[in-house]
C-alpha positions in Angstrom: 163.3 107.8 9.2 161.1 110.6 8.5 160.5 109.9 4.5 160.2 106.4 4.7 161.2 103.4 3.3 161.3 102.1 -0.2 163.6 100.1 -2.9 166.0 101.6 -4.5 165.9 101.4 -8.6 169.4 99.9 -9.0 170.4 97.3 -6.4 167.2 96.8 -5.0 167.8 96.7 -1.3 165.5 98.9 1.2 166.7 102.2 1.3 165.4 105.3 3.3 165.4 108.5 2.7 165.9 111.0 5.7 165.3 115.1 5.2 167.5 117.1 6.6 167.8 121.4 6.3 165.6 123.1 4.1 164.6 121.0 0.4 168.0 118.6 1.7 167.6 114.5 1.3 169.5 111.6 1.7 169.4 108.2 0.6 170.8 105.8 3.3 170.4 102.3 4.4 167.2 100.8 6.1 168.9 99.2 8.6 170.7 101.1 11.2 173.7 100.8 12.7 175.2 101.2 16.3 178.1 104.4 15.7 180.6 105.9 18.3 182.3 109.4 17.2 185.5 109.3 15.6 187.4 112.6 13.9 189.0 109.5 11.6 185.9 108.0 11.0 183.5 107.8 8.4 180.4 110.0 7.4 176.8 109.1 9.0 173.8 110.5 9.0 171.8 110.6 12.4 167.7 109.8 12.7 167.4 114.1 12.4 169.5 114.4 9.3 172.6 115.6 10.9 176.0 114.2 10.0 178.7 112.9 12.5 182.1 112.0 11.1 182.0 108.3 14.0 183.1 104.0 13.4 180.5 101.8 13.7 180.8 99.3 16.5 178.9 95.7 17.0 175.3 96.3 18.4 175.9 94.4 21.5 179.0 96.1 22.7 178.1 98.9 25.6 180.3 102.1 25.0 180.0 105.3 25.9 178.6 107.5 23.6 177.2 105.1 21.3 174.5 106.2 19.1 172.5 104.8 16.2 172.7 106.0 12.4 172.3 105.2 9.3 175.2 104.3 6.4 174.8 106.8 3.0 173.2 104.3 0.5 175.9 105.2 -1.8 178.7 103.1 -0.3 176.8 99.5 -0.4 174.7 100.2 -4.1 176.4 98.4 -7.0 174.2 100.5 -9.4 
């Protein structure tokens, strides 16, 4: 993550914030998770701020493709 980490003001929980395009941020998850392109999938943001519409998959299973991300904090904050 380019921005760094720090705790977001309603939940909490770690939170990163990741720049991407000219004065463009987003607020995802610390952790990352282990994502394999889907065009039914869900929105994630890769390491370099670009989006890729993928499901996420167990870290130890070996597919091809595979590729880490991070989750838009938005879907796991209660606040």
């Amino acid at each position: 993550m380019r921005d760094g980490v720090k705790r977001c003001k309603f939940c909490g929980k770690e939170i990163g914030i990741i720049t991407y395009g000219i004065y463009r941020k987003c607020v995802v998850d610390a952790e990352a998770v282990t994502v394999i392109a889907a065009p039914d999938g869900d929105e994630y943001i890769r390491v370099d701020g670009t989006k890729v519409k993928a499901k996420e998959i167990p870290y130890d299973v070996d597919a091809e493709g595979a590729e880490p991300a991070y989750r838009p904090h938005r879907w796991s904050c209660g606040g």
